[in-house]
C-alpha positions, 0 to 999 in steps of 0.5 A, spaced: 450 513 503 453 507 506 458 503 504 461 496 506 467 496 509 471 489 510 470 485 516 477 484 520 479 477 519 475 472 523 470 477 525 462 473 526 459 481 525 459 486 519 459 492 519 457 497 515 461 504 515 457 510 514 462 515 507 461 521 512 462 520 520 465 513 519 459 511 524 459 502 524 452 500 523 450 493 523 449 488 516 442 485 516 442 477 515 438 479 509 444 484 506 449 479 508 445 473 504 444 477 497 452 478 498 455 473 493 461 469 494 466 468 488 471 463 487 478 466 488 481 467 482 487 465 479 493 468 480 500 469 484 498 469 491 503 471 494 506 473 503 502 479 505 510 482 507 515 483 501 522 481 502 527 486 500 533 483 497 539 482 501 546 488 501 544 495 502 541 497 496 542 503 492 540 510 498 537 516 493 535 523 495 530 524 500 523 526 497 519 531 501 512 530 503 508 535 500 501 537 501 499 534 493 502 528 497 496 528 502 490 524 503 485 526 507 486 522 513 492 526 513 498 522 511 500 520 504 495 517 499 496 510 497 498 512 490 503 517 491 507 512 495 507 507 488 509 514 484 515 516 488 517 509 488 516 509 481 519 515 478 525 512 481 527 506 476 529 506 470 526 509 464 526 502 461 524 498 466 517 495 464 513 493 471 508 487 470 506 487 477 507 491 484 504 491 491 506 495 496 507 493 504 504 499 508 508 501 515 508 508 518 504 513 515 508 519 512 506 527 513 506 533 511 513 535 511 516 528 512 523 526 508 522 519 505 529 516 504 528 511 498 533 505 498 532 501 492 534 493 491 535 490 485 533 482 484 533 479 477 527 482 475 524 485 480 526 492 484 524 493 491 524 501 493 524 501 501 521 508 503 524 509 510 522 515 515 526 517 520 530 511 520 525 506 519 520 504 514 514 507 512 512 503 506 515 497 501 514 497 494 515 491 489 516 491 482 516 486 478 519 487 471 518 483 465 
């Protein structure tokens, strides 16, 4: 079974990625013409990087990668980096919107040190590893 992989950006050539081996086989002119191209949809586009707020920030426990936390890829899963930042705010803190800004990859057995920022409405949990950051999670509250 194939499945299409995003083209790096300015890339002339698509690829597909093979779901088992990860072998990148070429997209036929045919394929890549039936692909339809939608307008962007309305919505807060905002910088790739997410600006963690000035002052240093409220450090928490360190949180201990288990092995629930990894993907197979080996490193922790997307989700669970949004999880452990989540299960730190408030209990009434209500999320309108997040995003995530991925860095280093944490392991089994890492100790992430999370830093929480607090900035109007939003909190930025920064996930450090080893002093530095391994991933940045921006929530926005309403």
């Amino acid at each position: 079974m194939m499945e299409m992989a995003a083209a790096p950006e300015g890339s002339l050539k698509s690829r597909f990625a093979h779901r088992f081996i990860g072998a990148l086989d070429p997209v036929d002119a045919e394929t890549i013409a039936s692909v339809a191209i939608k307008d962007r949809r309305e919505m807060d586009y905002r910088d790739r990087r997410i600006a963690v707020p000035a002052g240093d920030g409220n450090e928490c426990a360190p949180v201990r990668i288990q092995r629930s936390d990894i993907d197979y890829n080996g490193h922790v899963n997307n989700a669970n980096y949004v999880r452990i930042a989540q299960d730190l705010l408030p209990d009434d803190f209500r999320v309108r919107a997040l995003r995530v800004e991925y860095r280093v990859p944490a392991k089994l057995g890492d100790e992430l040190v999370p830093t929480i920022h607090a900035a109007g409405t939003e909190r930025v949990v920064v996930l450090s590893l080893a002093g530095r950051t391994s991933a940045i999670v921006e929530f926005s509250g309403e």
